[in-house]
N, C-alpha and C positions, 0 to 999 in steps of 0.2 A: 569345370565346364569343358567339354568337346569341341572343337572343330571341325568339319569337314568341308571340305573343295571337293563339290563334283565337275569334275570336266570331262568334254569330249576331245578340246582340241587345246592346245598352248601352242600361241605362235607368237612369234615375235611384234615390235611396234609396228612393223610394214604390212601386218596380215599373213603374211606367205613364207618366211623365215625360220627355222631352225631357232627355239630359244634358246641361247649360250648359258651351259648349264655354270655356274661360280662355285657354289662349295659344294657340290656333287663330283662322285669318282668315276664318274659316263667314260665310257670309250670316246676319243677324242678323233679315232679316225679306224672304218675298218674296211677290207676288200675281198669281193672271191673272184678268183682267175684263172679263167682257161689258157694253163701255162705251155699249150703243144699245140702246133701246127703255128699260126697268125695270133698269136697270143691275145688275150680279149679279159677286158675288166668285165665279168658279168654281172656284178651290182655294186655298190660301195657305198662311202659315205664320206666325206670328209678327204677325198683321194682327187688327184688331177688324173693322174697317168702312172702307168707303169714302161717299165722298157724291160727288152731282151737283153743280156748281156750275154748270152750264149749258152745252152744246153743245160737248162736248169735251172739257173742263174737270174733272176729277176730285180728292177728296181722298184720301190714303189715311192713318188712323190705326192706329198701329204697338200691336200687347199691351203691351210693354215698351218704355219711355220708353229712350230715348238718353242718352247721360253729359251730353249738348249738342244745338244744331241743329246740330255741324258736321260730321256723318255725311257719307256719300257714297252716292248712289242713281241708278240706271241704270234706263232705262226705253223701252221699245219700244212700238209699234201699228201693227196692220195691218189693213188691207179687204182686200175678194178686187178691188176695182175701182179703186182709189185708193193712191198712193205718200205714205205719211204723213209730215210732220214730226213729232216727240216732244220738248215741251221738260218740264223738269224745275220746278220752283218759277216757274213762269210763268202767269199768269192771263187766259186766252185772251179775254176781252171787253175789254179795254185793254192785252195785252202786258206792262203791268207785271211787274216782277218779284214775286213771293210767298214771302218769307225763311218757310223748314223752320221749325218746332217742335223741341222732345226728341223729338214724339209723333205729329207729324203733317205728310206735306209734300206739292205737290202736283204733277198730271201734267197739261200740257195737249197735245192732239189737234190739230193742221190738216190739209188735204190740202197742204200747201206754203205757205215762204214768202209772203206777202200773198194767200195764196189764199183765205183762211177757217178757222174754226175746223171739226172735222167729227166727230159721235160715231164712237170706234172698234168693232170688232165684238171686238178683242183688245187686251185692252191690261196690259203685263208690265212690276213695277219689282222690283228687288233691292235690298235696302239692306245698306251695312257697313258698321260702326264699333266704337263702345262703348257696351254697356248700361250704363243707369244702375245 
């Protein structure tokens, strides 16, 4: 015998809520960001804020904290003029590394390898793991 669920809509007990998916692999949190000029979240999910931390260089804080910092997060950026590198917990004014929070972790921008750090005009992470 089959089963099928058709639905239109899954929401949570309140009517209006995001259903907290449990043994599903969902992105738990993702953003795209206009990272030049006044820097601006232009959609997300699961995000409070982001911050400048200088020329490339962005934070992003997550709504819901993580079970840990040992999530997993992917992140892209791109100009219309410039072939970007994207590193993940990286701190573009001295390369150091910048270990994730539960809460917040961050993206750095260059246009390449020793080329410089460079604000992006788009800039996209996803994250996945376990909320706290």
């Amino acid at each position: 015998m089959t089963s099928v669920l058709n639905v239109d809509t899954i929401a949570a007990k309140d009517g209006t809520s995001p259903v907290e998916l449990t043994k599903q692999s969902a992105a738990k949190a993702w953003v795209n960001v206009n990272g030049t000029g006044t820097i601006a979240i232009i959609d997300s999910d699961g995000v409070t804020s982001i911050s400048d931390n200088g020329t490339g260089d962005y934070s992003v804080t997550l709504t819901n904290s993580m079970s840990d910092a040992d999530y997993a997060t992917v992140a892209n950026s791109s100009r219309e003029t410039d072939v970007f590198t994207t590193n993940i917990y990286t701190n573009n004014t001295t390369g150091a590394y910048v270990s994730a929070t539960s809460s917040t972790f961050r993206v750095a921008c260059s246009k390449g390898y020793g080329l410089g750090a460079a604000d992006s005009r788009s800039v996209n992470a996803v994250t996945h793991g376990d909320l706290a």
